[in-house]
C-alpha positions, -999 to 999 in steps of 0.1 A, spaced: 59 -425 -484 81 -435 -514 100 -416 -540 130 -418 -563 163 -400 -568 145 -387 -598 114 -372 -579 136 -353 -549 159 -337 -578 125 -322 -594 102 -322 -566 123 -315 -536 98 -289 -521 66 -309 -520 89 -338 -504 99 -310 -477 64 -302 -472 54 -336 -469 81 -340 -444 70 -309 -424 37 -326 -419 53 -353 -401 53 -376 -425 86 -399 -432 99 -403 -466 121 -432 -480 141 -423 -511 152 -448 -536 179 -453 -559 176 -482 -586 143 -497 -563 163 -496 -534 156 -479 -502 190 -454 -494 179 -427 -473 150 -416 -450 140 -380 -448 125 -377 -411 110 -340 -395 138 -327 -377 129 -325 -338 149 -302 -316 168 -317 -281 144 -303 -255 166 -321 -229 199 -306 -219 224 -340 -215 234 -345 -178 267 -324 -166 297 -352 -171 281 -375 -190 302 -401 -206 290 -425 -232 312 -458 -248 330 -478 -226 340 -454 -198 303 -446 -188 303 -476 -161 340 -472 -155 350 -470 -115 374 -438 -122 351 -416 -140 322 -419 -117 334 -394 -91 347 -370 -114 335 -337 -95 341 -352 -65 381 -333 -61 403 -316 -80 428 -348 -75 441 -365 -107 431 -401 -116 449 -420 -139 449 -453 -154 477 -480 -144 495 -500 -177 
């Protein structure tokens, strides 16, 4: 579904609605799409213990991080 800036400043409620029904709704400013309004879904899964994301998530030093208590640090 489509609506404006106009119709979520006076019809915010039946956009919610619509929203709660699953539905996804794209607003519009000047006939262009600038925001989706999507039903909001909790995290059922707990993220794993450690978990690194980026560019240290394949990185040789962070992978046996709860292996010891002994410090690893980077060489310059």
């Amino acid at each position: 579904m489509k609506a404006t800036a106009k119709e979520l400043r006076f019809n915010s409620k039946e956009l919610l609605n619509t929203v709660n029904r699953g539905e996804e709704v794209v607003l519009t400013f000047i006939g262009k799409p600038c925001a989706k309004l999507v039903p909001y879904k909790e995290k059922n899964s707990k993220t794993e213990k450690n978990e690194l994301f980026g560019v240290w998530h394949d990185n040789e030093i962070v992978q046996d991080i709860d292996k010891g208590s002994e410090r690893n640090y980077l060489e310059f």
